[in-house]
C-alpha positions in Angstrom: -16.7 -14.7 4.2 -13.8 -16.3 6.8 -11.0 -13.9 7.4 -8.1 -15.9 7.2 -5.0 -14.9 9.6 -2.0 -13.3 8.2 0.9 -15.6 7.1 4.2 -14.9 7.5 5.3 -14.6 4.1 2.2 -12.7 2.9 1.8 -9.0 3.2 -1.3 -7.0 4.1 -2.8 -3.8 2.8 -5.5 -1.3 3.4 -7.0 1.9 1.2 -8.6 4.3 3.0 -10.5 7.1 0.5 -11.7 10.4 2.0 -14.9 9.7 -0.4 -16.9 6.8 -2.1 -16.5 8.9 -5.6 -12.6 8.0 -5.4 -13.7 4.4 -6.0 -13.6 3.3 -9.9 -14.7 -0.3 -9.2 -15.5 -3.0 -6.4 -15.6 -6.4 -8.1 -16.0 -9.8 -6.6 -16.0 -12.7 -8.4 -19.3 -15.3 -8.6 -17.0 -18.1 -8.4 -16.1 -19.2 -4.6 -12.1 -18.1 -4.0 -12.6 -16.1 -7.3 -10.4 -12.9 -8.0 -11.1 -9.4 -6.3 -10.2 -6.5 -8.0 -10.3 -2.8 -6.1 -9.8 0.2 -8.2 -9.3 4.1 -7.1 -7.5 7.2 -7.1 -5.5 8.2 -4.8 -5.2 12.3 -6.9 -2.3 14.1 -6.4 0.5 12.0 -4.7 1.9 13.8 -1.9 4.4 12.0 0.2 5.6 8.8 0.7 7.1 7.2 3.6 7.7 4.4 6.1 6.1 4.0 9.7 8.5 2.5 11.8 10.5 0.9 9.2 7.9 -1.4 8.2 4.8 0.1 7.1 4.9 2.0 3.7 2.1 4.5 3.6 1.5 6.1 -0.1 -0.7 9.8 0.5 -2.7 11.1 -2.2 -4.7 14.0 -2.0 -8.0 11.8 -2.2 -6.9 9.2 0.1 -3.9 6.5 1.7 -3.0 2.9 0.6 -1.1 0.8 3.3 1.2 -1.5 3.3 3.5 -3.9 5.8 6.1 -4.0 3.3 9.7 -2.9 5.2 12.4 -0.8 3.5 14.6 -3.8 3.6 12.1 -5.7 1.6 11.5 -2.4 -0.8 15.5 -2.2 -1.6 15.6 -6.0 -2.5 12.6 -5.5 -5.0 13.9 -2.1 -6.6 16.1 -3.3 -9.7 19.7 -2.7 -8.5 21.3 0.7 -8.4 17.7 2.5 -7.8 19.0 5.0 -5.7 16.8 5.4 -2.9 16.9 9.1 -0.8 16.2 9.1 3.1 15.5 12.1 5.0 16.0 11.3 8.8 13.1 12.2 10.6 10.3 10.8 13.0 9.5 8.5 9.8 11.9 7.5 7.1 10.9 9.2 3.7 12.2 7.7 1.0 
């Protein structure tokens, strides 16, 4: 399958699981450009926070899911007057 290159107005992710028995269900469509559909757990959720500014990172007790979505981008999705709490330190927790 070609690995297309990252556009600018997409967003990328990863999920990393500390073991295959996290994993619900893998499914790939039959049909070419069909849907994909990943399914997990994460457990427990223990912190949440951005790298740099631009990377949220979601840690669960079984595993991390990724994503380059920036805090700017975050505030302009939350509906408005979502308060959101930052604690300065080497990463911005939110």
């Amino acid at each position: 399958m070609p690995s297309k290159s990252k556009k600018v107005d997409e967003h990328m992710f990863s999920i990393e699981l500390k073991s295959k028995e996290h994993v619900k269900r893998v499914a790939l469509s039959n049909e070419n450009g069909g849907n994909v559909l990943i399914e997990g757990f994460l457990g427990k959720l223990q912190d949440l926070s951005f790298t740099e500014g631009i990377m949220l990172e979601i840690q669960g007790t079984n595993g991390t899911l990724r994503m380059d979505l920036s805090e700017k981008e975050l505030e302009r999705l939350l509906p408005k007057g979502t308060p959101i709490h930052k604690k300065t330190t080497k990463e911005t927790k939110t």
